[in-house]
C-alpha positions as CSV (number, residue, x, y, z in Angstrom):
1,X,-3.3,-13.1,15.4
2,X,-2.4,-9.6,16.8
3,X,-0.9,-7.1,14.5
4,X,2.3,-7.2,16.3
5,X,2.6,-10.4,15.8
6,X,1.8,-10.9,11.8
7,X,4.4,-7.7,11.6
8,X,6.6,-9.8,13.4
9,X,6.1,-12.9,11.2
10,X,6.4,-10.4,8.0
11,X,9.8,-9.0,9.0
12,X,10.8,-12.9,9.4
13,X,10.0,-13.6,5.6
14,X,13.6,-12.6,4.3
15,X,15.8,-14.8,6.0
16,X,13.0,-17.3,5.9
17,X,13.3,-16.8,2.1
18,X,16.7,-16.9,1.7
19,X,16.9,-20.0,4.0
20,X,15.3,-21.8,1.2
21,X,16.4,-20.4,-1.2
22,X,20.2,-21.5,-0.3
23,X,22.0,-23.5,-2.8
24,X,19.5,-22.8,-5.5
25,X,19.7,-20.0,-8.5
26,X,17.4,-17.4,-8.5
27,X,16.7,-17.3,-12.0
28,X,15.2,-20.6,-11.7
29,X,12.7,-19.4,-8.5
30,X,9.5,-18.1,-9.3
31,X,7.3,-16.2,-6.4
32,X,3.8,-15.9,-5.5
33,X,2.3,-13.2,-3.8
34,X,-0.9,-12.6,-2.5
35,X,-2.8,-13.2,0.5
36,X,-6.1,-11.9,2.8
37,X,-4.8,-9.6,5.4
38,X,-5.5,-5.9,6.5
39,X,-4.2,-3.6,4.7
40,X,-1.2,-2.4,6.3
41,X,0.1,-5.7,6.6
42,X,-0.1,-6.2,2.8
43,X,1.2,-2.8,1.9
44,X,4.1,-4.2,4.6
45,X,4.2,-7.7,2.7
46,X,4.9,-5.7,-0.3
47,X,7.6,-3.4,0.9
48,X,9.8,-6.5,2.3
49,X,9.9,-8.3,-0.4
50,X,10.0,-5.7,-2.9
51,X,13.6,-6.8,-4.8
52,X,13.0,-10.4,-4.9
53,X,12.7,-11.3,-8.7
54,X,10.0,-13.4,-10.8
55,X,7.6,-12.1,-8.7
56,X,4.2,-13.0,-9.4
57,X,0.9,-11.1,-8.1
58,X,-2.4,-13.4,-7.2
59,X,-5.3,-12.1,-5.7
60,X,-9.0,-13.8,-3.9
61,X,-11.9,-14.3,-6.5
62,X,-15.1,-13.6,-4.2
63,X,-17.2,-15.1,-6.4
64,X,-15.2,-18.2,-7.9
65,X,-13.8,-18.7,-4.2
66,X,-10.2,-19.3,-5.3
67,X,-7.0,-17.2,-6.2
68,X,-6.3,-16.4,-10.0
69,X,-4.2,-13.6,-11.7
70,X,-4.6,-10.5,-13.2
71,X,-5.9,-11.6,-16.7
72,X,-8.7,-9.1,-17.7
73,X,-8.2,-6.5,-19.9
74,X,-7.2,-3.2,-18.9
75,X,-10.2,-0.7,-19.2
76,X,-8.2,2.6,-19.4
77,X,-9.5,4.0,-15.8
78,X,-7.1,5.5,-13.9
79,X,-6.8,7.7,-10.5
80,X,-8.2,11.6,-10.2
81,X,-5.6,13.3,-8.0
82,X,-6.4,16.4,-5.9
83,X,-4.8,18.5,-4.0
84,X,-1.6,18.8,-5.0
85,X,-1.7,22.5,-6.5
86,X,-3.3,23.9,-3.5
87,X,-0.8,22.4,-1.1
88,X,0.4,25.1,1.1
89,X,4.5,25.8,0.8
90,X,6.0,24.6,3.9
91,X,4.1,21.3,4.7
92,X,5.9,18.7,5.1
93,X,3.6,16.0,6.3
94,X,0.5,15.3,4.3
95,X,-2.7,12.9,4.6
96,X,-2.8,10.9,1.3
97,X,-6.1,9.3,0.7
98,X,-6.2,6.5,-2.0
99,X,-9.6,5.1,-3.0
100,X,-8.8,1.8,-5.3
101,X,-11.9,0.2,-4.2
102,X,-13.8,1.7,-1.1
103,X,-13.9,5.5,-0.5
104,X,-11.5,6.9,2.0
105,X,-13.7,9.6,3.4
106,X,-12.1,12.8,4.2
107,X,-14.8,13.0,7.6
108,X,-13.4,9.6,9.0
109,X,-9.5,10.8,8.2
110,X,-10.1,14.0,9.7
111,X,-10.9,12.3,13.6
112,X,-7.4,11.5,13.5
113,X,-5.6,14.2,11.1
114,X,-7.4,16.8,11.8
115,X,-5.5,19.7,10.8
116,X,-3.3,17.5,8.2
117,X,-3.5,18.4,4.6
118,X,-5.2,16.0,2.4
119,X,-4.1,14.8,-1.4
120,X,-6.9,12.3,-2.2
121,X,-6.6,9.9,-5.3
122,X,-9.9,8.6,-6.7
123,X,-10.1,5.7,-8.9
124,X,-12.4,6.6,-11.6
125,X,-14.8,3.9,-12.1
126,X,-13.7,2.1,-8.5
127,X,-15.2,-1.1,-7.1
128,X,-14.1,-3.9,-5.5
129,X,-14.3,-5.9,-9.0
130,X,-12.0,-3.5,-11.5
131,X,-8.5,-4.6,-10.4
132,X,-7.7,-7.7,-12.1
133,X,-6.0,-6.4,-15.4
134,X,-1.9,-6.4,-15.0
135,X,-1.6,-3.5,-17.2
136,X,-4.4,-1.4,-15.3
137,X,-2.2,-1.9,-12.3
138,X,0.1,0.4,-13.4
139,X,-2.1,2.2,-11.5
140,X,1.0,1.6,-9.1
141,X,3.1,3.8,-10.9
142,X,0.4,6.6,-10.5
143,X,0.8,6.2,-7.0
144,X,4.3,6.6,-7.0
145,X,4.7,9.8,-9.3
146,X,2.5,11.5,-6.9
147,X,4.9,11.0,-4.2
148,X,7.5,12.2,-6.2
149,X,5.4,14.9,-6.6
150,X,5.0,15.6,-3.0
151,X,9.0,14.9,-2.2
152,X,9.0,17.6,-4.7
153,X,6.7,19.9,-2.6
154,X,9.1,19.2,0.6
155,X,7.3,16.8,2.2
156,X,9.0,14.3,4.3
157,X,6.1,12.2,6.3
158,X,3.0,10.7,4.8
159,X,-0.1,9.1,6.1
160,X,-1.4,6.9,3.6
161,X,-5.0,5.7,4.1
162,X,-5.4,3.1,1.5
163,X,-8.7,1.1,0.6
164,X,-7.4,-1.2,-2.1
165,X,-8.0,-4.7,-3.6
166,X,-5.1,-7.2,-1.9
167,X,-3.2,-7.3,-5.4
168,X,-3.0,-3.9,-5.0
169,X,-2.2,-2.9,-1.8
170,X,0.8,-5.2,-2.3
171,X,2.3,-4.0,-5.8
172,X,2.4,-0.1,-4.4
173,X,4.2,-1.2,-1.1
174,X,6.3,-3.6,-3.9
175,X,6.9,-0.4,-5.7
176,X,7.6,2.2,-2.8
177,X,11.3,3.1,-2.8
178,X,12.8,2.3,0.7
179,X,15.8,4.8,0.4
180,X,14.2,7.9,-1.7
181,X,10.9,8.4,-0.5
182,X,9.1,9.9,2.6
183,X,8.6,8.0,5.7
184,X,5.4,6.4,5.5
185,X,2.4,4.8,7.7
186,X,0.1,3.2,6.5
187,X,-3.8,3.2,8.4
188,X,-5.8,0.4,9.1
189,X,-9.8,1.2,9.2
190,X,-12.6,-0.1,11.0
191,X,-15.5,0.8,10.7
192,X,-17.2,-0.3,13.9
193,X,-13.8,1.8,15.9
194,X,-15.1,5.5,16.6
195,X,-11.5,6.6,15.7
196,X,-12.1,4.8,12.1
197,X,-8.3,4.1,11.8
198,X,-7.3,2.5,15.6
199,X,-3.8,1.6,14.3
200,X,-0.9,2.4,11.7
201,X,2.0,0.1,10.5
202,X,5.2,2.6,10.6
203,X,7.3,1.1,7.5
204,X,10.6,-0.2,7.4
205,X,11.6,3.0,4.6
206,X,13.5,6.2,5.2
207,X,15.6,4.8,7.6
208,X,13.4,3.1,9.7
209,X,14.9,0.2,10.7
210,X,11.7,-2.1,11.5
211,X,8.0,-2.2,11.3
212,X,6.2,-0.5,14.3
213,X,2.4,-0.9,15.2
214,X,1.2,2.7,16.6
215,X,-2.4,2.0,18.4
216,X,-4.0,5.6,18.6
């Protein structure tokens, strides 16, 4: 499937939702969320369903090849910011590089943003195995104090390049506030694509109406 077309399929969820959902109460419906997708599309998955309620986040067990929630305990690691206090006055769009699992190298973002500040957040301890405590994923709420922290600084526009664990990738684009925060794309990488990052997922916040794919 193109990414075009999942986007399309994504933006369909909430009438597909509310379809059938009619005639039933909501505090009786329960939702699960999870999935295998690029990033973007996750981070996308997130943001359009962020205000349905009883939602609960599932991710993919590798090694037990099935999906199970986030039941381990929390082991206290949380994200190293950098770059905030030497952010120049007057920028107002910003390369934000978050390393959950993999690390977002600042060679690979720099083909594309070349002359874009950079705030990285590095997950202490990261691998692709440390993300299945609930609690540890407030994490989330990391994420989203930095932005604050930027909307602070005056910016207005972020490029987010995001290696995360599914689970995650969908609670921060859960969490991201569709009114009050910048405008936001959100990179997918490849590693085989000279460019790294070959296509973004413009979200639906900030007064963008829809989901746009951007090929570079």
């Amino acid at each position: 499937m193109s990414p075009e077309a999942a986007v399309r399929r994504i933006s369909s969820l909430p009438d597909d939702i509310a379809r059938r959902c009619d005639g039933l109460d909501r505090s009786d419906i329960s939702f699960v969320l999870g999935g295998l997708a690029p990033v973007p599309l996750l981070f996308l998955l997130g943001v359009i369903v962020d205000d349905e309620s009883n939602t609960v986040i599932m991710d993919w067990d590798r090694q037990l090849r099935a999906r199970r929630g986030l039941t381990v305990d929390d082991d206290g690691k949380r994200f190293m910011v950098a770059g905030l206090d030497t952010l120049q006055a007057g920028a107002t769009r910003v390369a934000l590089c978050v390393s959950a699992s993999y690390d977002v190298l600042d060679v690979d973002v720099q083909i594309t943003e070349a002359v874009t500040p950079i705030i990285r957040m590095d997950l202490e301890g990261r691998g692709t195995d440390t993300h299945w405590s609930e609690l540890k994923q407030q994490l989330a709420q990391q994420f989203l104090d930095t932005v604050m922290s930027l909307v602070r600084k005056g910016v207005t526009e972020i490029t987010l390049f995001l290696a995360a664990p599914a689970s995650l990738a969908l609670r921060l684009g859960m969490l991201y506030d569709k009114r009050n925060l910048p405008r936001l794309e959100v990179n997918q990488y490849e590693q085989a694509d000279p460019k790294r990052f070959p296509w973004v997922v413009r979200m639906p916040v900030a007064g963008v109406l829809q989901p746009e794919i951007v090929h570079r």
